[in-house]
Structures are given as structure tokens and as C-alpha cells.
C-alpha positions as CSV (number, residue, x, y, z in Angstrom):
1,X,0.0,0.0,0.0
2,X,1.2,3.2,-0.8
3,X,1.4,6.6,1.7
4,X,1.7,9.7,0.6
5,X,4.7,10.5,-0.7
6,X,6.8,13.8,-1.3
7,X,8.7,13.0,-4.6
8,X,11.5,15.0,-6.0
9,X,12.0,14.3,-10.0
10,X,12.3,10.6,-10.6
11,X,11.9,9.4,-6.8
12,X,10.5,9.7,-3.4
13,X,11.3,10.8,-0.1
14,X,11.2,7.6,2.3
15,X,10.8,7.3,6.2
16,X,9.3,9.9,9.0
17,X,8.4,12.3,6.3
18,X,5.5,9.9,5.2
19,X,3.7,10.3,8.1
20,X,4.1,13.9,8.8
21,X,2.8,14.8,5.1
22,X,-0.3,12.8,6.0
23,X,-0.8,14.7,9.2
24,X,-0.2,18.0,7.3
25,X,-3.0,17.0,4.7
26,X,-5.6,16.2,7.8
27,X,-5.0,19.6,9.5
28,X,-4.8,21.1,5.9
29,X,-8.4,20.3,5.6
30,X,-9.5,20.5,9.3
31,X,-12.8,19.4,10.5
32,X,-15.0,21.7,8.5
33,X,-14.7,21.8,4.3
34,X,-14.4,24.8,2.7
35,X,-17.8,26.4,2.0
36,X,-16.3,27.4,-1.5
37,X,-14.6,24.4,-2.4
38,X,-17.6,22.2,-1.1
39,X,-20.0,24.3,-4.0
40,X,-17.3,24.2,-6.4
41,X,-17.4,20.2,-5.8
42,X,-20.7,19.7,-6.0
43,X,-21.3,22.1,-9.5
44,X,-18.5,19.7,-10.7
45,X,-21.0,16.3,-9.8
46,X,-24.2,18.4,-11.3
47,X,-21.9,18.1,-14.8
48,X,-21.0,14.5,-14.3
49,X,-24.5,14.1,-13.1
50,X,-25.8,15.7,-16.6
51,X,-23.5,14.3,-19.1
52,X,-24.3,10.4,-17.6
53,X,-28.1,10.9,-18.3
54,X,-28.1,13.0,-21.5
55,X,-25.0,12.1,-23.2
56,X,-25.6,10.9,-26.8
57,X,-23.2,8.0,-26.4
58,X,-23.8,6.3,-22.9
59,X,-20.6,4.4,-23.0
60,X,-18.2,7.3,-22.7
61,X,-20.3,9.3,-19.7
62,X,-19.2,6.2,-17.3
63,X,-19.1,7.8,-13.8
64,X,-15.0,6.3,-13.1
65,X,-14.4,7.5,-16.5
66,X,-15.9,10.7,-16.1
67,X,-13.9,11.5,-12.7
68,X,-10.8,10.4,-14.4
69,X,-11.3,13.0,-17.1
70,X,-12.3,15.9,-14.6
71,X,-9.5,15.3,-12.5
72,X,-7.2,14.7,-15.8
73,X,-7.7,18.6,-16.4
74,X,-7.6,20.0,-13.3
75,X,-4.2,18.6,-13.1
76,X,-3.5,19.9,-16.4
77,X,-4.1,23.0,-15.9
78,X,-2.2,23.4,-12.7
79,X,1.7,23.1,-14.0
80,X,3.5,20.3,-16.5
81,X,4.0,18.4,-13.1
82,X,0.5,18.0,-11.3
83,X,-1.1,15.0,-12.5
84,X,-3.7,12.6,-11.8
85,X,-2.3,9.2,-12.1
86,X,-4.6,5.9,-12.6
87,X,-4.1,3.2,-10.5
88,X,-1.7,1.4,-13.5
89,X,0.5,4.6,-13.1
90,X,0.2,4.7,-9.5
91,X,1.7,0.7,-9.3
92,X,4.3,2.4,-11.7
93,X,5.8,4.0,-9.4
94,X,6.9,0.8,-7.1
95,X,8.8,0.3,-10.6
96,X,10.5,3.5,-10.3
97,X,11.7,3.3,-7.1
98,X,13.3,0.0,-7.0
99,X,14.9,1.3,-10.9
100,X,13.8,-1.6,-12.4
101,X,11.6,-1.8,-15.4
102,X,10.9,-3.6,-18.7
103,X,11.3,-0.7,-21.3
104,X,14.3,1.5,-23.8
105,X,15.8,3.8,-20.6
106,X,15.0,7.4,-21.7
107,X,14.0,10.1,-19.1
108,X,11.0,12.2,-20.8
109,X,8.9,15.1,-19.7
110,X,5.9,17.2,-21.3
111,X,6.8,20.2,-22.6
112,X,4.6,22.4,-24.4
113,X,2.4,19.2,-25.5
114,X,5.2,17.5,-26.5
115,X,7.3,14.4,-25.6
116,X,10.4,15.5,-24.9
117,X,13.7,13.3,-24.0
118,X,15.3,15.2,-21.1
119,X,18.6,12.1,-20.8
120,X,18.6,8.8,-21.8
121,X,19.8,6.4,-19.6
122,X,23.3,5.1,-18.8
123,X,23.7,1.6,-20.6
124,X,20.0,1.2,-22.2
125,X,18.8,0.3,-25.4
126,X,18.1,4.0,-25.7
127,X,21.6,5.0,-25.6
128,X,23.0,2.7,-27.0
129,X,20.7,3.4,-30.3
130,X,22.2,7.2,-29.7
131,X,18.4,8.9,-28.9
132,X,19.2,12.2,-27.8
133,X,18.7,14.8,-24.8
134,X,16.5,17.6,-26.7
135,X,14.9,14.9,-28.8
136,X,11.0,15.0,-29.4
137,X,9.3,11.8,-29.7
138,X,6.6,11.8,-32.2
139,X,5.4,7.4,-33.0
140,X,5.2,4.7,-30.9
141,X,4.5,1.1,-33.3
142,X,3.9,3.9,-36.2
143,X,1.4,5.7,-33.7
144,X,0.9,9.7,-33.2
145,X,1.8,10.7,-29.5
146,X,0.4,14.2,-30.3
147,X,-1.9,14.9,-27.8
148,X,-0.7,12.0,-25.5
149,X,-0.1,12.8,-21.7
150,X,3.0,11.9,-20.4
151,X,1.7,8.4,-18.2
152,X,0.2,7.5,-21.7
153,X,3.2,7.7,-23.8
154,X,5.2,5.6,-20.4
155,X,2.6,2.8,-20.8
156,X,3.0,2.4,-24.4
157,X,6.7,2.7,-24.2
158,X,7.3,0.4,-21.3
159,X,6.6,-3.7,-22.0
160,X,7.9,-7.4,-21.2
161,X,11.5,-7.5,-22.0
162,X,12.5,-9.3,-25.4
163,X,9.5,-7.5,-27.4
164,X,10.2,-5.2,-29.6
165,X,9.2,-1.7,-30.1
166,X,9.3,1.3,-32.8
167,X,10.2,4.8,-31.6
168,X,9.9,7.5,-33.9
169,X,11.4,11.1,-32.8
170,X,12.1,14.6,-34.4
171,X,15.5,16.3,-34.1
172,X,17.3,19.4,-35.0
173,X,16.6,22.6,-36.9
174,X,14.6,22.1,-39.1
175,X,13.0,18.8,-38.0
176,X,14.4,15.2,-39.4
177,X,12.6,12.4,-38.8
178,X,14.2,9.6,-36.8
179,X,13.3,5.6,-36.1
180,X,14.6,3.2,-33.9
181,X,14.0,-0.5,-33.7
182,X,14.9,-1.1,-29.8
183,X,14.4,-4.2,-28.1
184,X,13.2,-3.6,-24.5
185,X,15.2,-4.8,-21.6
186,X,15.1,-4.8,-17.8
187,X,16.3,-1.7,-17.0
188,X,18.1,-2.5,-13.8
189,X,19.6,1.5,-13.3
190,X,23.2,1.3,-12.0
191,X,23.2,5.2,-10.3
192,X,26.9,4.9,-10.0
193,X,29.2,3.8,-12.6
194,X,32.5,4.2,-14.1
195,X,34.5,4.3,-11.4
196,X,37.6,4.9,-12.2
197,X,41.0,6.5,-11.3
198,X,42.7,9.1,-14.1
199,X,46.5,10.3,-14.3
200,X,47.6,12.4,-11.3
201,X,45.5,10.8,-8.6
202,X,42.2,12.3,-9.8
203,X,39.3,10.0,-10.0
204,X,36.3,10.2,-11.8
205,X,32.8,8.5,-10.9
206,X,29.4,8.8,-12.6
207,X,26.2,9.5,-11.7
208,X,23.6,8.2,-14.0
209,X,20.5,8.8,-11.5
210,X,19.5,9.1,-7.6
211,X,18.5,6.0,-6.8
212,X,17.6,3.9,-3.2
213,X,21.2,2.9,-3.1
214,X,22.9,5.9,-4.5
215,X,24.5,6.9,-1.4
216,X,25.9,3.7,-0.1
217,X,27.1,3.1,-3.6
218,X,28.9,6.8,-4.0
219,X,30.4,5.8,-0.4
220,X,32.0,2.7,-1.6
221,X,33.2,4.2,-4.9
222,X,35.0,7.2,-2.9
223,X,36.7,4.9,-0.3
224,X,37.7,2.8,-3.5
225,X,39.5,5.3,-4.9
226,X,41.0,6.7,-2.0
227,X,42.8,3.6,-1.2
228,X,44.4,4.2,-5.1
229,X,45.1,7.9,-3.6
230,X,42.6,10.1,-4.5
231,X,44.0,13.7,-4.9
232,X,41.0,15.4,-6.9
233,X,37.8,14.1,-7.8
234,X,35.2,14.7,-10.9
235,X,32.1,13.9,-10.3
236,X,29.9,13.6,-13.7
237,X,26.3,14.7,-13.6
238,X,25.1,15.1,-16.9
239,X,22.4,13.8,-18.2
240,X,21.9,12.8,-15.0
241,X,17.5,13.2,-14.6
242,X,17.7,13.5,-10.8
243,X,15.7,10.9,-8.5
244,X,15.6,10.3,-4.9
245,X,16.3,13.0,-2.3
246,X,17.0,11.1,0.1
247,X,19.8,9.9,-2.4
248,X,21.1,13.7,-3.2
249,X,21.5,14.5,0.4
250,X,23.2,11.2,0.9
251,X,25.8,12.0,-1.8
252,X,26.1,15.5,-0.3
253,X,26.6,14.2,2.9
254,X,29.8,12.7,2.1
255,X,31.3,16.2,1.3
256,X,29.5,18.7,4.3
257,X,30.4,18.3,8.3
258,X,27.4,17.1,10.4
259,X,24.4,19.7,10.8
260,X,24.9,21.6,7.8
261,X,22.4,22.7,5.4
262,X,22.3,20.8,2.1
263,X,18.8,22.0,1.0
264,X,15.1,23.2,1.7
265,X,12.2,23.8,0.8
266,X,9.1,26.3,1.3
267,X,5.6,25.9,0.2
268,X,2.6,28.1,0.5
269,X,3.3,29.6,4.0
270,X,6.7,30.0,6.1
271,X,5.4,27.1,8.2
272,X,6.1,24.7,5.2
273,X,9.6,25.1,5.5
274,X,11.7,21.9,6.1
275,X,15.1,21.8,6.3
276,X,17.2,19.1,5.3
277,X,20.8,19.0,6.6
278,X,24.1,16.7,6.8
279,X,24.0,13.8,9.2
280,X,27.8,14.1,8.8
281,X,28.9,10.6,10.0
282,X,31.4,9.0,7.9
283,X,34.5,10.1,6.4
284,X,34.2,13.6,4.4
285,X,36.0,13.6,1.0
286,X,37.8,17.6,1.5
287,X,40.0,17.0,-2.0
288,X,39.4,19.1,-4.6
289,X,36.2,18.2,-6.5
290,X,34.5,19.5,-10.1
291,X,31.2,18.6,-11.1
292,X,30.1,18.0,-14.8
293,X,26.8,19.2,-15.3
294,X,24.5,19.9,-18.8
295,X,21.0,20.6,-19.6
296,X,19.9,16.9,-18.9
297,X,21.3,17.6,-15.5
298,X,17.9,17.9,-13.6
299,X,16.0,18.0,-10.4
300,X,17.7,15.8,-7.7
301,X,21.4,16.2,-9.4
302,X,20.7,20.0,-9.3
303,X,20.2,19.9,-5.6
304,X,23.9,18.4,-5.1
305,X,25.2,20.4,-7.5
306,X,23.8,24.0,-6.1
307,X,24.8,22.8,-2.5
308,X,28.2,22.2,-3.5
309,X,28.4,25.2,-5.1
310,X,26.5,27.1,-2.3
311,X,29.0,25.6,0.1
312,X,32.7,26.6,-1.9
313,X,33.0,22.7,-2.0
314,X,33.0,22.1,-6.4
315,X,33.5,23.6,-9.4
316,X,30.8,23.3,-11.5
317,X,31.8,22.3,-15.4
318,X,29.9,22.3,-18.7
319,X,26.1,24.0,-19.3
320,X,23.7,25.5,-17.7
321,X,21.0,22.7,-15.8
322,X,18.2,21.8,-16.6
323,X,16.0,23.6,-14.0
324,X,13.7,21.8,-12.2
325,X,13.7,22.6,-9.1
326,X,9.8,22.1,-7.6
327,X,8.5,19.4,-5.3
328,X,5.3,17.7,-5.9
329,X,3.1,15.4,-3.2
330,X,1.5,12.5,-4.0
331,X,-1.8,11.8,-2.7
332,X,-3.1,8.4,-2.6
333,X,-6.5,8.1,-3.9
334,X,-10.0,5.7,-3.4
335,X,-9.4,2.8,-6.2
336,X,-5.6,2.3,-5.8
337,X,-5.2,6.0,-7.9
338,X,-3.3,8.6,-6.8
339,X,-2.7,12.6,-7.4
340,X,0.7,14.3,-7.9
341,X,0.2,17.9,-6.9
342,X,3.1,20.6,-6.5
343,X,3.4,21.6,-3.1
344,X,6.9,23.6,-2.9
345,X,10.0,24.6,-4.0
346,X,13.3,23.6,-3.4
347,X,15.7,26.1,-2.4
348,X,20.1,25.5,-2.3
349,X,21.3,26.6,1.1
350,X,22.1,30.2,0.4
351,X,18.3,30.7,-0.6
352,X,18.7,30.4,-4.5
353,X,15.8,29.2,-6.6
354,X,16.7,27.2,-9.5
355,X,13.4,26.8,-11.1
356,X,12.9,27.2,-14.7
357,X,16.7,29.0,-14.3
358,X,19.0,26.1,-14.0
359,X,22.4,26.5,-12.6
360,X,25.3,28.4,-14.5
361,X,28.7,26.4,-14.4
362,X,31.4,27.9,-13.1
363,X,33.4,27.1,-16.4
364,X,31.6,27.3,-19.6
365,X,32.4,24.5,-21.8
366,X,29.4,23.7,-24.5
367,X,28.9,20.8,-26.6
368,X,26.7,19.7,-29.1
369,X,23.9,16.8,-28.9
370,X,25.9,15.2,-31.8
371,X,29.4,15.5,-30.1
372,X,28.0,14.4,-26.3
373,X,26.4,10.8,-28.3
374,X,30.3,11.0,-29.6
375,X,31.5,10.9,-26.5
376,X,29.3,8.8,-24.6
377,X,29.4,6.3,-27.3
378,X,33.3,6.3,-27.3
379,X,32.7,5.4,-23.7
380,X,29.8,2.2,-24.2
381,X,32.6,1.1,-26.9
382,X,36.3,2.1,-25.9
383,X,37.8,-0.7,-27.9
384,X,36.9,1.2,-31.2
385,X,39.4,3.6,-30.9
386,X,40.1,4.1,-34.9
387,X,38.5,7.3,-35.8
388,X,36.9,6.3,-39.4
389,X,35.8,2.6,-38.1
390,X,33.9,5.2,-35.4
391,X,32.5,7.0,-37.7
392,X,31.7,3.9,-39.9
393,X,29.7,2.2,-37.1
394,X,27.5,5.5,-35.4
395,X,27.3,7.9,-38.3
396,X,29.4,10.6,-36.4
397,X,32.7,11.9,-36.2
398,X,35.1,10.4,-32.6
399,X,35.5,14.1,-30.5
400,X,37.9,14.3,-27.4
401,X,35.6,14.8,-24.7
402,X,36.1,18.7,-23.9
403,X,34.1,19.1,-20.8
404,X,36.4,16.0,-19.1
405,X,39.2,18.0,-20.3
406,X,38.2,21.1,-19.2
407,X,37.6,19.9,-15.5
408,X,40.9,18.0,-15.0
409,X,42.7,21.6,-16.1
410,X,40.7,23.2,-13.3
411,X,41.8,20.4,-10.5
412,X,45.3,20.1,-11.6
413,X,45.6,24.0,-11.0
414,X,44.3,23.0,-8.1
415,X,46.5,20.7,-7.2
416,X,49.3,23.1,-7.8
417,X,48.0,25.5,-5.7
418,X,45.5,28.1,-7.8
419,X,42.2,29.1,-6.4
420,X,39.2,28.0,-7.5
421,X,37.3,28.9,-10.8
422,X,34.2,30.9,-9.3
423,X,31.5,31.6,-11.8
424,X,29.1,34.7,-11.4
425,X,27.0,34.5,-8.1
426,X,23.4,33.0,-8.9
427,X,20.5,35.8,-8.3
428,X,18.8,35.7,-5.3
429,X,15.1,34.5,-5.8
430,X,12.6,34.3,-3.4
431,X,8.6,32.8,-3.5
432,X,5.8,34.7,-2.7
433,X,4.4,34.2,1.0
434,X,0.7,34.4,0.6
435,X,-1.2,32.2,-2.4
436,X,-0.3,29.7,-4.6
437,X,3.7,29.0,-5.3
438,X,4.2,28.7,-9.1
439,X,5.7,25.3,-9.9
């Protein structure tokens, strides 16, 4: 059975927080309805009453149906991440958090009506096939997804592993069309991967997505490399879609003394303010650490990334985030549905709202959608290291990868004693106190 949940891009918050948003919800509502609501409700129920008994067609004026659909558009017409979700979606989410599903591993989000790929997945069919961050999927099986919403396209796109499935997507200026035959697989998420240690005692790890284990798995990989003596650290975030926030403070936690402030968030009124800080208790890493973030870097990974900025702790490297940077509630519904409304903002510790902003690096380093599928294919396939058989087998030129490059420049200066890179300071933006806070 489900509680309510507070969930953070991909994932969840676990634990005490459960029962506290529960309690929040009962005092929310108190003992008496609102008198306004209450007539709002029950003008809604005259409609649904009206279109069951004088609908031309009596098999689409079912009462569940009918429900579904008003609460469908009231969602819709809240923000792109409100939404009602049918009990099929709901048991979805069970998927999500354990990070294991039948489907081609790309993160997508509605924008503007359309399906858009925000990262695809580290060491999926949909990586592999080289689907892009910024690409727009318009088939699934020969299909339209115009029009679809977001847990439609999901259920289409999702399926037993083995089967087959045919994605159809639109990219660049002007629009080409695209297909991909992918096979589905069990996409068993590995948050953590290539761990690894580079020349000069600088290591590099990757962070493909916040997951449950995210934390203990970050832990391991640091204490790995500093048995090889670990002198600098990169830390790669792009294309990372975010996830658990549990799992970004866990990461954090592993770079901030005990009792400091990682993140927090504010809804509605001051009193919705919650706090959430470093429990502090194993060994910090205090080397010299740059973070490689891009537009696919979203939600969870922007949280570690603006409190280790925030905090002096990292260099940010690359593009500007993505931006996400709202929390949304889910409420468990009659039926086994649920409703995912936004109830806050997240803020980074020095009060910085990255909503719809993103974060800035603090070294500017862009790259193209063509020349990061270079470089992330030169990673899946290392033994191809001849630069025409490369571009014989993907259809693009082999590129260094400059935003790697750029960030081993910064810790070696480091290393030999230079300050920190500092970008310019992010703009200070506070919500409103009084009324509803805009996604």
C-alpha cells in the first residue's frame, strides 16, 4: 500500500516524512470543508451528473471514466508536473523506485504538449541506439503521440523485455525524422558507474540517477578510490535526470560536516519550511572536487550540484541545468489511484531558486547533442578507438571529450595550488508568502 509520498523528479522521499505529510493533509483540511470548495465540488458532480443521463453516447459518460477525465484537467491545468495518475501509473511508481523496469531507458517530460527526452539512460537500449537529450518523440509502433499525456506515452513505451518496439522522434533545426527498432530490456539503473582512477590521482565517478542505493554506492566508490590515492575528484552529472532526495543528500553528505544545510524547501506559507541537513557521519571527501553538469542535469542532481556550489566545495563544469527545481506530493486516492500535486519549492542553502533558471557552471564548456552521443558512445565502446571505423559504425565523427578536459585543467591548477574557478553569483530569488507558489 502506498502513503503519501513527497517526490522530487524521478523518486520519493522515504521514512518519518511519510507520516508527517499525512498529518499535514488532515490539518490542511481541518474538520470543516471549505464552503467554496464544497460548492465548487458539488457544481462539478451536477456536470458529471448531466453528461451520464443526456449524453448521446452512454458508454463514454461512465461515472470512473468521467472522474478520471475531470481530474485529468484539473491537473493539467495546474503546471506540467500535477497530475492525476490511474491506478496502472500509480503501481508504476513501485517500478521507479526499486529502478527496475521492462522498457528503452529514456527520461522524458511534457513540454509544451510534446514528448520530450530530457537524458537517456546510462547503458539502455536508448543509448546505445544514440536517442538524444532535446529529442522530441513523435510514434510509438507507427502511432501519433500528439496529444498524449506523459503516463500514456510511459505505458506504451514500457513492456515485457525481449519485445520489440518502434520509436519515432524529431531532431534538430529544421526537424528530421528519426526511427529506432529497440528491443526492450530490464532496466536495472546502476546510479553509480565508471568508477575509475585518471592520471595524477584524480578519479572520476558517474552519476547516472539518484537512486535507493545511490548513497551507499557513492560511499563505496570514494573509499575505493582513496585507497588508489585520491587527490582530486570529478564527479559527472550530466544527463543525469535527478531521483531520490533522500539519495542527493546522501551524496552531499559525504562532502559537508554534520548539521549543515544541504537544501530546503518552502511551500505556501513559512510554516512549510523543512530543512534538510548533513548527518555528517562517515569520512568527508575535503580533495578538490568538479562537477560536470549539462541541460539533462535535472532535479535531484541539481540539488547536489547547487549545494556544493553554495558551500565553496566544487567547481561546476559544462552547461547551464536543466531547472527543475519544484516538489510535488502524492496523494493516494479511493481505487488504488493517486494525485501528484506541487506543493513547494526547493531552495540551495544560500536561498537560490533554481526553477525554470538552471544552474550556471562555473566554467563554460558547451557541446553539441551530436558531439556528447560521440562521447558517450566512445565510452559504451572504448575498444573502437580508430576514428573512421567510429564514424563507420555510429554515423558521427570520434571528439575528445572537452568538458572532461576542461575539468581535469581546473583540479590540476588546483593541485598546484590556484584558487578556485568561481563563476558569477546566482541571483537571489525568493517565493511569494501568501497564495499559490508557481511550480
Amino acid at each position: 500500500m502506498f502513503k503519501r509520498i513527497i517526490s522530487i523528479g524521478l523518486g520519493v522521499i522515504a521514512g518519518y516524512l511519510m507520516t508527517l505529510g499525512v498529518l499535514q493533509v488532515v490539518q490542511a483540511w481541518g474538520w470543516w470543508p471549505d464552503r467554496a470548495t464544497e460548492r465548487a465540488a458539488a457544481q462539478v458532480r451536477e456536470v458529471m451528473l448531466l453528461a451520464n443521463k443526456h449524453y448521446v453516447d452512454a458508454g463514454a459518460v461512465e461515472a470512473e471514466r468521467l472522474a478520471a477525465q475531470a481530474m485529468a484537467g484539473l491537473a493539467r491545468g495546474l503546471d506540467p508536473y500535477s497530475e492525476y495518475l490511474p491506478s496502472a501509473a500509480f503501481d508504476r511508481l513501485e517500478e521507479e523506485i526499486e529502478s527496475k523496469f521492462g522498457g528503452i531507458g529514456v527520461q522524458v517530460e511534457e513540454v509544451d504538449g510534446r514528448i520530450v527526452v530530457i537524458a537517456p539512460i546510462a547503458g539502455t537500449p536508448g543509448e546505445r541506439a544514440g536517442i538524444l537529450r532535446g529529442d522530441v518523440l513523435v510514434k510509438v509502433d507507427g502511432v501519433s503521440v500528439h496529444g498524449w499525456k506523459l503516463d500514456q506515452f510511459i505505458g506504451k513505451i514500457r513492456g515485457e523485455p525481449g519485445t520489440e518496439v518502434l520509436v519515432s522522434l524529431e531532431r534538430g533545426e529544421p526537424a528530421r525524422e528519426l526511427e529506432y527498432r529497440l528491443k526492450r530490456e530490464v532496466i536495472r539503473v546502476e546510479s553509480v558507474r565508471d568508477v575509475m582512477m585518471l592520471a595524477g590521482g584524480i578519479g572520476y565517478v558517474r552519476l547516472g540517477m539518484f537512486a535507493q542505493k545511490t548513497g551507499e554506492e557513492f560511499a563505496a566508490a570514494a573509499a575505493r578510490l582513496r585507497a588508489e590515492g585520491l587527490r582530486a575528484l570529478v564527479v559527472d552529472l550530466r544527463n543525469n535526470p535527478g531521483g531520490l532526495l533522500t539519495a542527493a543528500v546522501d551524496v552531499a553528505e559525504d562532502f559537508f560536516p554534520k548539521g549543515e544545510l544541504i537544501v530546503y524547501t518552502e511551500g505556501r506559507t513559512p510554516a512549510d519550511r523543512a530543512e534538510l541537513r548533513s548527518g555528517g557521519s562517515g569520512e568527508r571527501l575535503t580533495v578538490p572536487v568538479a562537477l560536470l553538469v549539462n541541460g539533462g542535469s535535472a532535479s535531484a542532481a541539481e540539488i547536489v550540484a547547487g549545494a556544493m556550489r553554495d558551500a565553496g566545495r566544487a567547481v561546476l563544469v559544462g552547461e547551464k541545468t536543466f531547472g527543475k527545481g519544484s516538489v510535488q506530493t502524492i496523494f493516494p486516492l479511493s481505487g488504488g489511484a493517486g494525485f501528484r500535486l506541487t506543493t513547494a519549492r526547493y531552495y540551495t542553502p544560500s536561498g537560490v531558486s533554481i526553477h525554470q533558471r538552471g544552474i550556471a557552471p562555473d566554467i563554460l564548456e558547451p557541446m553539441s547533442p551530436e558531439e556528447e552521443k560521440a562521447v558517450f558512445l566512445g565510452r559504451l565502446r572504448p575498444e573502437i578507438t580508430d576514428p573512421v571505423e567510429f564514424k563507420q559504425k555510429f554515423g558521427v565523427p570520434a571528439v575528445p571529450d572537452r568538458q572532461l578536459a576542461a575539468a581535469l585543467r581546473e583540479l590540476q591548477a588546483q593541485l598546484a595550488g590556484a584558487a578556485p574557478t568561481r563563476g558569477p553569483a546566482e541571483i537571489l530569488e525568493k517565493p511569494a508568502q501568501e497564495g499559490k507558489v508557481a511550480p
